[in-house]
Jmol script that loads the backbone (N, CA, C; Angstrom):
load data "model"
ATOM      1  N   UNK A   1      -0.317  15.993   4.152  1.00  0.00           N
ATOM      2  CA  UNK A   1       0.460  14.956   3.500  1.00  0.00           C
ATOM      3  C   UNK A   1      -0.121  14.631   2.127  1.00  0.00           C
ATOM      4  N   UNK A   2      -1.188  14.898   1.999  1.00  0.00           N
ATOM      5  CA  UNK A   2      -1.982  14.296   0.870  1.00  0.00           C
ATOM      6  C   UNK A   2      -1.864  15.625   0.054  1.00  0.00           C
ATOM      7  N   UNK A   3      -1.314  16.438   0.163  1.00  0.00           N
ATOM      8  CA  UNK A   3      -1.458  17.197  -0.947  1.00  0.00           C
ATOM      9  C   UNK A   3      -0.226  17.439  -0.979  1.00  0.00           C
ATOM     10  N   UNK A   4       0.483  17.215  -0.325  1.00  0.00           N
ATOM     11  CA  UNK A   4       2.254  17.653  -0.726  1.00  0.00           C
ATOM     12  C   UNK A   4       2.915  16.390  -1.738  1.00  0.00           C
ATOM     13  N   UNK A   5       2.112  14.892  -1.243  1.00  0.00           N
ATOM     14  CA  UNK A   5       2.507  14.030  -1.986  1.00  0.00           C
ATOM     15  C   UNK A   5       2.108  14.309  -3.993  1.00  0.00           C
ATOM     16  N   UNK A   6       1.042  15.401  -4.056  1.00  0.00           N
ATOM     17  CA  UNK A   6       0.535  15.402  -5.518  1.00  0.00           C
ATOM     18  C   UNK A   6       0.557  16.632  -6.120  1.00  0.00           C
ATOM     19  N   UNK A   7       1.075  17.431  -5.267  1.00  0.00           N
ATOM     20  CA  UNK A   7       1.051  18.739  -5.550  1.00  0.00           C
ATOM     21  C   UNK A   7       2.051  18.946  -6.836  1.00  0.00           C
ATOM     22  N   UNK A   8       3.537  18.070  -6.743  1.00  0.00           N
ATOM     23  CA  UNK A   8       4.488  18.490  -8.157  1.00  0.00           C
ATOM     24  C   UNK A   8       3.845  18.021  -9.077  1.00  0.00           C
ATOM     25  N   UNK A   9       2.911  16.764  -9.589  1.00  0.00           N
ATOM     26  CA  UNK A   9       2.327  16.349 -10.914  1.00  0.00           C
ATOM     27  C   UNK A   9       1.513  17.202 -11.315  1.00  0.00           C
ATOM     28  N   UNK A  10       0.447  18.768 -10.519  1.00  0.00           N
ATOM     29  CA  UNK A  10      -0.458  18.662 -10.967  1.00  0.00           C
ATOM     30  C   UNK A  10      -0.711  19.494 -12.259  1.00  0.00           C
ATOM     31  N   UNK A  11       0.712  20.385 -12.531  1.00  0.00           N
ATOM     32  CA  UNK A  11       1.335  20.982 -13.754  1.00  0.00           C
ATOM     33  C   UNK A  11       1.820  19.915 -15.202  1.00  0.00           C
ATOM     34  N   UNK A  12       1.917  19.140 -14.928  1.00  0.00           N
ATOM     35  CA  UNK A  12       2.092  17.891 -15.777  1.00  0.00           C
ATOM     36  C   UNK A  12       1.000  16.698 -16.012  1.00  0.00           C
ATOM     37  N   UNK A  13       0.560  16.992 -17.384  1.00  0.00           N
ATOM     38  CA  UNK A  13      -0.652  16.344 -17.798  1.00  0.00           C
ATOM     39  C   UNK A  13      -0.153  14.729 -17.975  1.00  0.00           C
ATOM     40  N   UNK A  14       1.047  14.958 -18.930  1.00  0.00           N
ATOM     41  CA  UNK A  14       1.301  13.160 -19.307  1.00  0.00           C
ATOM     42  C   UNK A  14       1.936  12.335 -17.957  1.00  0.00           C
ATOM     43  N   UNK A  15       1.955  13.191 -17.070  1.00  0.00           N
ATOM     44  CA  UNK A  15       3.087  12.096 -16.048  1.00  0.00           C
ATOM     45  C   UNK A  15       2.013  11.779 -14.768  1.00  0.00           C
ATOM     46  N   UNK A  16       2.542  10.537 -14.309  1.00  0.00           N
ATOM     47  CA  UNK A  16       1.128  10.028 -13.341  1.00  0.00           C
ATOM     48  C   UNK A  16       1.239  10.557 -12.335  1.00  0.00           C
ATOM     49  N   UNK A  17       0.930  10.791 -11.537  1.00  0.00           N
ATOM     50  CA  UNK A  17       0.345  11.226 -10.085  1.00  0.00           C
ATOM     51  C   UNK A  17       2.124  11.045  -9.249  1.00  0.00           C
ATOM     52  N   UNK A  18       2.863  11.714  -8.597  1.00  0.00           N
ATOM     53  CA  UNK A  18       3.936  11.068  -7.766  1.00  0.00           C
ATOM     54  C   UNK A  18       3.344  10.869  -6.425  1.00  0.00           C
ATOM     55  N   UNK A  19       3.741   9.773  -6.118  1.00  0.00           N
ATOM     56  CA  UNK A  19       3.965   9.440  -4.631  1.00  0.00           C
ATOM     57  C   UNK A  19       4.795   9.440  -3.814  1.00  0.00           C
ATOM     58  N   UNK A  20       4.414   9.264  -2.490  1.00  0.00           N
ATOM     59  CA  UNK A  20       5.569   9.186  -1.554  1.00  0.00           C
ATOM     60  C   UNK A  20       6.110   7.699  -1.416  1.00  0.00           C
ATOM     61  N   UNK A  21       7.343   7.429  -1.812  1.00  0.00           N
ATOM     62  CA  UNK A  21       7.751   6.019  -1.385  1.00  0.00           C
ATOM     63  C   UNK A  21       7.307   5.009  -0.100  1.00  0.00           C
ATOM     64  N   UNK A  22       7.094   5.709   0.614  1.00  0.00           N
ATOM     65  CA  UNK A  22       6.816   4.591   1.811  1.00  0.00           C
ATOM     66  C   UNK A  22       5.475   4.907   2.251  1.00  0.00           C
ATOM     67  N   UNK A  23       4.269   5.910   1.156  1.00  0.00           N
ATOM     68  CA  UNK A  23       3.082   6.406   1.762  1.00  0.00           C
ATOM     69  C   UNK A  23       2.100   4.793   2.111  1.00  0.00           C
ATOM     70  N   UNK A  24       2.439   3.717   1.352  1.00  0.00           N
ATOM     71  CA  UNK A  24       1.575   2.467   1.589  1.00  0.00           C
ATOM     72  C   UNK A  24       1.753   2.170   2.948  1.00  0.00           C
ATOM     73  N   UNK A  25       3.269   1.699   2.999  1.00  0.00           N
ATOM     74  CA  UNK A  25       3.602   1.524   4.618  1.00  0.00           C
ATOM     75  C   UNK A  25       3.214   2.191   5.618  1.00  0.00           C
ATOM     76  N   UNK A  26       3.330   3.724   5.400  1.00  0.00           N
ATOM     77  CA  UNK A  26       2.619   4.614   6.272  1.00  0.00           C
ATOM     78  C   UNK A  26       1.401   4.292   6.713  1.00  0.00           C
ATOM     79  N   UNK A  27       0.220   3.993   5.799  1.00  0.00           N
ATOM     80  CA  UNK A  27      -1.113   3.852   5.733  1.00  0.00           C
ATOM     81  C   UNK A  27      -1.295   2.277   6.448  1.00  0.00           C
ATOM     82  N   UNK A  28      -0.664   1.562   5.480  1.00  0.00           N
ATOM     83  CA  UNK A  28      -0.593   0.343   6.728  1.00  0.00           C
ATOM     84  C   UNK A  28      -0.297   0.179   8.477  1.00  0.00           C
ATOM     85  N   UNK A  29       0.615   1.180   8.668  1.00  0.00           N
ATOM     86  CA  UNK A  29       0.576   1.195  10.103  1.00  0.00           C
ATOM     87  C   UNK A  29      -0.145   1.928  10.895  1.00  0.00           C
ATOM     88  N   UNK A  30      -1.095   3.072  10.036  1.00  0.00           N
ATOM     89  CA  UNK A  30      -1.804   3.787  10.295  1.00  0.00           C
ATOM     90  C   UNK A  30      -3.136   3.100  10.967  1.00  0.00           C
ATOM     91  N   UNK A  31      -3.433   1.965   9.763  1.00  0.00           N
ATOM     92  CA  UNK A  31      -4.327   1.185  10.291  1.00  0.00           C
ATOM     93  C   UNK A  31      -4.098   0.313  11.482  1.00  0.00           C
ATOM     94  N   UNK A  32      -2.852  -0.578  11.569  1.00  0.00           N
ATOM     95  CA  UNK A  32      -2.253  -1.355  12.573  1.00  0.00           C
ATOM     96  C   UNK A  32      -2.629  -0.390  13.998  1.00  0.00           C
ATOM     97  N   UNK A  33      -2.035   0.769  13.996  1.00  0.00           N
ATOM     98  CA  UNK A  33      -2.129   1.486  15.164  1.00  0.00           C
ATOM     99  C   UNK A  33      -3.592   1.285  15.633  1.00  0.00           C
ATOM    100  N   UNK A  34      -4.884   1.549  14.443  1.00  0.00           N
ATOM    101  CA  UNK A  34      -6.273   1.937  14.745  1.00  0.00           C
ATOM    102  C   UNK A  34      -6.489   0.765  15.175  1.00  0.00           C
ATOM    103  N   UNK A  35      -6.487  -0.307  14.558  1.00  0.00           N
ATOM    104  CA  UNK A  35      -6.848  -1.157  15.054  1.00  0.00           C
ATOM    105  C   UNK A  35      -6.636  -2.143  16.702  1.00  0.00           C
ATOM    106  N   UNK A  36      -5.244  -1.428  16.901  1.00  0.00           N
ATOM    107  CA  UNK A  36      -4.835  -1.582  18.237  1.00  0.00           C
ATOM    108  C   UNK A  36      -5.016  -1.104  19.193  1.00  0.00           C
ATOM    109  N   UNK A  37      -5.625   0.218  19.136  1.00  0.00           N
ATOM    110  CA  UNK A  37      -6.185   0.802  19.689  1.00  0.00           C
ATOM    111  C   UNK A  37      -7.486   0.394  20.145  1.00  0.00           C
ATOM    112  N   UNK A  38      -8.322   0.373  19.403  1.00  0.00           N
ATOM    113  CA  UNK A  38      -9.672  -0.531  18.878  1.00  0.00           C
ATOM    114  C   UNK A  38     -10.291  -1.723  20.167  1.00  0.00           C
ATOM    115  N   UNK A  39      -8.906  -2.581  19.830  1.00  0.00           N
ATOM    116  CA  UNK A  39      -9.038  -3.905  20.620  1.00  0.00           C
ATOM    117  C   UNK A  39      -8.031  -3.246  21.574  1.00  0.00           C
ATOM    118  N   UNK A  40      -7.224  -2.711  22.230  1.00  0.00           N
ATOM    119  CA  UNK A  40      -7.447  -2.367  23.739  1.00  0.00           C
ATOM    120  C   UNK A  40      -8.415  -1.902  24.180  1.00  0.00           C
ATOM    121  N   UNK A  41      -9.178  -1.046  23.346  1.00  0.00           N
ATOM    122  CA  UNK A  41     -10.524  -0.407  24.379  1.00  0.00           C
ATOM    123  C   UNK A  41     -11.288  -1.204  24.288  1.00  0.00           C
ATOM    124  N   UNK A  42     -11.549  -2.006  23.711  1.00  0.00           N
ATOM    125  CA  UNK A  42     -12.553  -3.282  24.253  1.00  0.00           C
ATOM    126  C   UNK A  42     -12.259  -4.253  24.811  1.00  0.00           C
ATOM    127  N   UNK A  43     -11.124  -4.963  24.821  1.00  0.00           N
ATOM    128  CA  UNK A  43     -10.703  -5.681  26.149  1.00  0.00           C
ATOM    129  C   UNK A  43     -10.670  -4.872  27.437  1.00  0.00           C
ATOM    130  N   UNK A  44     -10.424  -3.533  27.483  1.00  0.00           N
ATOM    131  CA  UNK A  44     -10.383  -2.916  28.485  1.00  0.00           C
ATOM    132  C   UNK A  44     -12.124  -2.250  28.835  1.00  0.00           C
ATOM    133  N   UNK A  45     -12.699  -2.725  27.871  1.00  0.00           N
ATOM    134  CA  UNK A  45     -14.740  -2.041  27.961  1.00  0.00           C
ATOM    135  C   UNK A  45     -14.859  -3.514  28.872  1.00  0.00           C
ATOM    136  N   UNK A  46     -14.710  -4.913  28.087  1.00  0.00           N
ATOM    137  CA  UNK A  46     -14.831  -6.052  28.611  1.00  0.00           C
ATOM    138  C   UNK A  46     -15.102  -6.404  30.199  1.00  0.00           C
ATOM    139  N   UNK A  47     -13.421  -5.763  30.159  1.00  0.00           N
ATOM    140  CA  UNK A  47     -12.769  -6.238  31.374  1.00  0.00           C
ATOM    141  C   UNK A  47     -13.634  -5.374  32.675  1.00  0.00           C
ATOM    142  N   UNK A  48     -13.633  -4.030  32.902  1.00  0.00           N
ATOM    143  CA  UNK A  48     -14.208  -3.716  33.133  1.00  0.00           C
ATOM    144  C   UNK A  48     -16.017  -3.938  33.481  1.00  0.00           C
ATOM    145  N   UNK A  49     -16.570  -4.184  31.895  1.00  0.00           N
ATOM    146  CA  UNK A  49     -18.244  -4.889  32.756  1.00  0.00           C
ATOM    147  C   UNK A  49     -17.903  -5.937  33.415  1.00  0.00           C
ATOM    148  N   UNK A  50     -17.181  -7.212  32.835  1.00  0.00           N
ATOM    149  CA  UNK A  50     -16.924  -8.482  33.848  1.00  0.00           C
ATOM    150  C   UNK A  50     -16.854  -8.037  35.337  1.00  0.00           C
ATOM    151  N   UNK A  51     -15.830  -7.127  35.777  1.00  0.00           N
ATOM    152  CA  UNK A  51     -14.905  -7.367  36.987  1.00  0.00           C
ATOM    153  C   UNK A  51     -17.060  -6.191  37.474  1.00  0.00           C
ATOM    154  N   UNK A  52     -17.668  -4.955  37.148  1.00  0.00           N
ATOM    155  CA  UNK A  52     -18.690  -4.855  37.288  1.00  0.00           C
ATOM    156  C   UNK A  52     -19.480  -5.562  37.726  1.00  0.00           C
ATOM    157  N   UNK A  53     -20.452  -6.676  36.730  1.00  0.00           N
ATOM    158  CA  UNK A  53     -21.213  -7.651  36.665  1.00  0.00           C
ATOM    159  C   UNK A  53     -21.046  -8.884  37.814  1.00  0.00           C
ATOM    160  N   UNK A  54     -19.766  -8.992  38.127  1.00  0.00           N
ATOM    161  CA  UNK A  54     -18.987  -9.959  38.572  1.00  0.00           C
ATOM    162  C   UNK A  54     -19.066  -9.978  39.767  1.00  0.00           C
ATOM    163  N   UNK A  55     -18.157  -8.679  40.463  1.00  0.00           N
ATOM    164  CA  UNK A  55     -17.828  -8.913  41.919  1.00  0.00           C
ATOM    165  C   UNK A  55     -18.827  -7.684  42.110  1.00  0.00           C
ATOM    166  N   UNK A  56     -18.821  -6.378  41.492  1.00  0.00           N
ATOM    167  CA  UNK A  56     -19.822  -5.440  41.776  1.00  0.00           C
ATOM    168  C   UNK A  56     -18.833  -3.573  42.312  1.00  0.00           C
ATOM    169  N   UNK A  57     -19.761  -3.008  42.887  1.00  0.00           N
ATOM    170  CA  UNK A  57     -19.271  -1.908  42.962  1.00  0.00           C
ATOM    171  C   UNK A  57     -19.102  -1.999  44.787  1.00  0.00           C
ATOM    172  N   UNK A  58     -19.286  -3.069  45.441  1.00  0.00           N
ATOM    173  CA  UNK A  58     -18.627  -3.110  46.490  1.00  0.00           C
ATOM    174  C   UNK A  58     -17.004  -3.329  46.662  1.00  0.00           C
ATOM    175  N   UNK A  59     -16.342  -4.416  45.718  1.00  0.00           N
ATOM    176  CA  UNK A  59     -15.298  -4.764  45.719  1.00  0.00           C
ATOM    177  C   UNK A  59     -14.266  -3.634  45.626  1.00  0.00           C
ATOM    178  N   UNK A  60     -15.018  -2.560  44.507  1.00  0.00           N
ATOM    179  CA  UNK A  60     -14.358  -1.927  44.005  1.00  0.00           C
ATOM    180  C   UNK A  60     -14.070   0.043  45.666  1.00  0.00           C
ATOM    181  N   UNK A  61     -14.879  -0.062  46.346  1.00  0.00           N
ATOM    182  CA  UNK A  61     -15.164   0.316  47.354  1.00  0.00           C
ATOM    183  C   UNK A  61     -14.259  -0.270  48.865  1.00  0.00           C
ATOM    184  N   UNK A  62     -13.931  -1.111  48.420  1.00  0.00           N
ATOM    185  CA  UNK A  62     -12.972  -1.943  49.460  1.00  0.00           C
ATOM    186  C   UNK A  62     -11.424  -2.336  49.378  1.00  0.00           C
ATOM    187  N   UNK A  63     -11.385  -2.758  47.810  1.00  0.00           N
ATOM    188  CA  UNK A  63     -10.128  -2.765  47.336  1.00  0.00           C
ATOM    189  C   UNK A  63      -9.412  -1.424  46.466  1.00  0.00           C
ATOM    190  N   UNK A  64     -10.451  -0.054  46.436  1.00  0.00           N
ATOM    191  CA  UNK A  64      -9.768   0.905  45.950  1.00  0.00           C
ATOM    192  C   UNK A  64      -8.187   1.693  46.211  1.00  0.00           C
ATOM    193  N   UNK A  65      -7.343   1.632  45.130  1.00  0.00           N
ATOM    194  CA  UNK A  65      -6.060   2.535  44.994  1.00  0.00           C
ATOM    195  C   UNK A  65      -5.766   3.342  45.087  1.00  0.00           C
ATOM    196  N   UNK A  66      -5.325   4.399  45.867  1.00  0.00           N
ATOM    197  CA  UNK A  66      -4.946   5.503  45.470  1.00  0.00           C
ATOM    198  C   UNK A  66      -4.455   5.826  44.533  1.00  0.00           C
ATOM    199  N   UNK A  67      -3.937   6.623  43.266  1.00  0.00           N
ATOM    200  CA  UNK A  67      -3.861   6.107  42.125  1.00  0.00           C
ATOM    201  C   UNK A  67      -3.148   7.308  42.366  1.00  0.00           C
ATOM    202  N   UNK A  68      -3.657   9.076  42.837  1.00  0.00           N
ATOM    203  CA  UNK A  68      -2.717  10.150  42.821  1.00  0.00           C
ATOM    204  C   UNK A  68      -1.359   9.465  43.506  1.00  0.00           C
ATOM    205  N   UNK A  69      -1.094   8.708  44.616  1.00  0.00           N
ATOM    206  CA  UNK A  69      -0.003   8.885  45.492  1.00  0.00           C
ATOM    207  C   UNK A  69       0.677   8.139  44.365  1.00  0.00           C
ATOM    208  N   UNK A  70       0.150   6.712  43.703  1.00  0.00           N
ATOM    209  CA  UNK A  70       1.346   5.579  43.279  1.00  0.00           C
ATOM    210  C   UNK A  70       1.895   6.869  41.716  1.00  0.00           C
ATOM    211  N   UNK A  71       1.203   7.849  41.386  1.00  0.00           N
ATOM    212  CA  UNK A  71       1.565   8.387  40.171  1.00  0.00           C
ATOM    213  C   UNK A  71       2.659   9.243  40.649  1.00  0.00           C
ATOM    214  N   UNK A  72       2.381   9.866  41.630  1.00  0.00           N
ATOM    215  CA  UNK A  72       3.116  10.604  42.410  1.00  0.00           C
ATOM    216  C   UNK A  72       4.833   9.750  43.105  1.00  0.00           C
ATOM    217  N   UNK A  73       4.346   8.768  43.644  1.00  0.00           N
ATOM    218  CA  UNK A  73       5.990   7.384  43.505  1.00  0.00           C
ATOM    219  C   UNK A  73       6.513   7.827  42.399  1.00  0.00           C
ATOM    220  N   UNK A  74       5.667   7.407  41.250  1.00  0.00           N
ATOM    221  CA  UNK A  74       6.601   6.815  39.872  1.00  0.00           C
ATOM    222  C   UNK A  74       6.997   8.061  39.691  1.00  0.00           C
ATOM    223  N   UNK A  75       6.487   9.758  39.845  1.00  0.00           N
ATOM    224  CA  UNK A  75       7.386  10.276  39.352  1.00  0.00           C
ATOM    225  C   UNK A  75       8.148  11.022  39.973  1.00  0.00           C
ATOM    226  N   UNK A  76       8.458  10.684  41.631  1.00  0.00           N
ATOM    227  CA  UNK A  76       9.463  11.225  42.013  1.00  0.00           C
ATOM    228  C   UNK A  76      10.655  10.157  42.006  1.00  0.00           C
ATOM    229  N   UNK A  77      10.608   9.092  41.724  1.00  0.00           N
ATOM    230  CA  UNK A  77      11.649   7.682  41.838  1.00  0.00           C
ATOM    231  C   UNK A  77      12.015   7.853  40.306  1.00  0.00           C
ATOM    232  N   UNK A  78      10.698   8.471  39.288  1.00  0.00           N
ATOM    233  CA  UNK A  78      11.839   8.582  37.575  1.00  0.00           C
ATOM    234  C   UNK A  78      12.704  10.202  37.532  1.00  0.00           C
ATOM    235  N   UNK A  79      12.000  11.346  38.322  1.00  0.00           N
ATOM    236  CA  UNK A  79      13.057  12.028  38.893  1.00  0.00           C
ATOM    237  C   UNK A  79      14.510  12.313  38.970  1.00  0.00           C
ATOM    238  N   UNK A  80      14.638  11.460  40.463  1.00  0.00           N
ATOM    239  CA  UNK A  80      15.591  11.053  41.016  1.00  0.00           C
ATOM    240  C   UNK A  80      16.663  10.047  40.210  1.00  0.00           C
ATOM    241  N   UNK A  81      16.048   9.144  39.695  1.00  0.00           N
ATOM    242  CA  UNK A  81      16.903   8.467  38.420  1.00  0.00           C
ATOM    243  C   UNK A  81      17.763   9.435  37.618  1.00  0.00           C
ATOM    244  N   UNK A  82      16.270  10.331  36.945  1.00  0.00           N
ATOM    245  CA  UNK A  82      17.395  11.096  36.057  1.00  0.00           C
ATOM    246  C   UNK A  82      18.130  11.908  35.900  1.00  0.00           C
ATOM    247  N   UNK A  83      17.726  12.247  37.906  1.00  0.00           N
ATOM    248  CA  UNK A  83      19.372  13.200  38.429  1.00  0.00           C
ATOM    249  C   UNK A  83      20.725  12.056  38.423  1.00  0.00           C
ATOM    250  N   UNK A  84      20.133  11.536  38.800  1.00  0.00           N
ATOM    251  CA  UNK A  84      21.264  10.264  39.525  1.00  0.00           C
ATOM    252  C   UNK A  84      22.238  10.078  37.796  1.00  0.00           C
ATOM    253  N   UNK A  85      21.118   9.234  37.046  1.00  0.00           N
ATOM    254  CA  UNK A  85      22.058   8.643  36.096  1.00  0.00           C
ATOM    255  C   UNK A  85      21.784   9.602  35.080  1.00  0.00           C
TER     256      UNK A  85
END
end "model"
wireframe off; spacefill off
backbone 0.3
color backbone group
């Protein structure tokens, strides 16, 4: 991106640099994204030592999910949906 945006000026000495119209916006959400990213993984680092520190690695031994079967639900029920509808 960064070189397609400057690549037509670089034959032209008097004319400034062209840009891409919306490259600011781009870059702005670029950051928005990073940063959201950012602060989910640390509310989710957080959350994690708390519920750790907290109740411990017994809780987690007692109240464990199966996590293959419920992935396995969701995707035979989104499936079936998108035979259906």
């Amino acid at each position: 991106m960064r070189f397609s945006s400057s690549a037509g000026s670089c034959s032209r000495r008097n004319e400034p640099p062209k840009r891409i119209p919306g490259q600011a916006h781009i870059r702005g959400l670029q950051a928005l994204s990073a940063a959201h990213g950012a602060g989910y993984f640390a509310v989710t680092a957080l959350t994690a030592w708390l519920v750790f520190a907290k109740l411990g690695v017994g809780l987690l031994r007692k109240a464990w999910i199966n996590l293959d079967r419920i992935w396995a639900a969701a995707l035979i029920v989104t499936g079936a949906a998108t035979l259906v509808f």
